[in-house]
N, C-alpha and C positions, 0 to 999 in steps of 0.2 A: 312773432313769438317773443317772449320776454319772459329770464330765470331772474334771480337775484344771487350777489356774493352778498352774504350780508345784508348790508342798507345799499350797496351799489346796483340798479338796475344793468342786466345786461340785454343787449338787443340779438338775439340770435337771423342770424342769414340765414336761409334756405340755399340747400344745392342740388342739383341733379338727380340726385340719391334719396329715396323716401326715407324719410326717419333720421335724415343725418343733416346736421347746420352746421353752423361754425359762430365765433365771436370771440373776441374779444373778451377775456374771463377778470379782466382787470383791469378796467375801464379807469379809475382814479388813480390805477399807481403806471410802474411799467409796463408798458404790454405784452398779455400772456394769451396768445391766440390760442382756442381749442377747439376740435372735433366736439360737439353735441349730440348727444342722442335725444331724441326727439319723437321714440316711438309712445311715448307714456304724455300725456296733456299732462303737465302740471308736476311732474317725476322730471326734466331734462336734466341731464348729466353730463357735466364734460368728461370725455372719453380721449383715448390716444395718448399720443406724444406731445408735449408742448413745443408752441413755436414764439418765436421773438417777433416776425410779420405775419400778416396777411398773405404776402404772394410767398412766402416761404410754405404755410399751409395749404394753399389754393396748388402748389407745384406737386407737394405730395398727397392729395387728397384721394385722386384716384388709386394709388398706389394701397392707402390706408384701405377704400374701401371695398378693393379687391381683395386684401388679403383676410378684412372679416367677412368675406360672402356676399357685399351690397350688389 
């Protein structure tokens, strides 16, 4: 699946979770990892908390999406 920031494509990951990716929201500058909703084709939304990694988001991810209901 793939959103855009602008002209930046971003590649969204799948997780565990129906409806819920992750990526990388800042692909050309610093990176800015975010939850994605991904229940709308063509609507995705970063959602949540921002994080600075990968494994910084992937450690809270469960936490995130227990406490919206996933």
């Amino acid at each position: 699946m793939v959103m855009y920031n602008g002209i930046n494509r971003i590649h969204i990951q799948s997780t565990r979770y129906p409806g819920l990716g992750f990526a990388n929201t800042n692909p050309a500058g610093v990176p800015n990892w975010r939850v994605i909703d991904c229940h709308t084709e063509g609507r995705e939304a970063a959602v949540g908390p921002q994080y600075t990694t990968k494994t910084e988001l992937l450690a809270d991810l469960d936490r995130y999406a227990r406490t919206w209901g996933y």
